[in-house]
C-alpha positions as a printed Julia matrix, in Angstrom:
51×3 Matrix{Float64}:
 -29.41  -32.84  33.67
 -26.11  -31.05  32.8
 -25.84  -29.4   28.92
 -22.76  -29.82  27.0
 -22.06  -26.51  27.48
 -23.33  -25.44  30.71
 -20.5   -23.5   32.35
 -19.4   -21.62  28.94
 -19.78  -17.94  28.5
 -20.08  -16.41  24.96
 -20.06  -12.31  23.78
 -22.14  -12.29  20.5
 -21.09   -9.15  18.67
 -23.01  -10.94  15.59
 -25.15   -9.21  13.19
 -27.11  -10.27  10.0
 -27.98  -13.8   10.23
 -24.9   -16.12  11.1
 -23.95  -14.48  14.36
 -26.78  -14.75  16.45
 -28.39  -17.61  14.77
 -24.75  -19.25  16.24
 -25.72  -17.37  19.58
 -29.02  -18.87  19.93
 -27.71  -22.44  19.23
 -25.03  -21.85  22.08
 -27.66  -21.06  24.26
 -29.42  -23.79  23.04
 -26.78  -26.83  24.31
 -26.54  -24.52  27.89
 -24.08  -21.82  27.0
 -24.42  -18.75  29.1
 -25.01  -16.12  26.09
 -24.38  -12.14  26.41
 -25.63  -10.17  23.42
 -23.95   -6.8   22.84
 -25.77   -4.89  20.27
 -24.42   -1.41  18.21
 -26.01    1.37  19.23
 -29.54    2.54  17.52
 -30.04   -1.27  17.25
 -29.5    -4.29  15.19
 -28.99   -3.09  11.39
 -30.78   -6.01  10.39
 -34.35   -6.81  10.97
 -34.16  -10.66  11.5
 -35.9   -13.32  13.8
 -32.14  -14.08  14.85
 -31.87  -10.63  15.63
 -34.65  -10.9   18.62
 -36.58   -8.1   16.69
């Protein structure tokens, strides 16, 4: 069954808590979501984060 968003592409450059928690619900309706993190890691230790 097709998503509302299945043939969108996002960049999430997001940190803290807004950013990828807006990721993850993109990904969530069928967006196709890259994550680009700074280096040494998120600055931020949050479930959002993936960490």
């Amino acid at each position: 069954m097709p998503t509302a968003l299945e043939h969108i592409r996002v960049i999430d450059f997001g940190q803290y808590i807004a950013g990828p928690l807006l990721g993850m619900l993109l990904a969530d309706q069928g967006a196709e979501v890259v994550r680009v993190e700074p280096p040494g890691g998120p600055v931020w230790d949050a479930l959002a984060n993936g960490t």
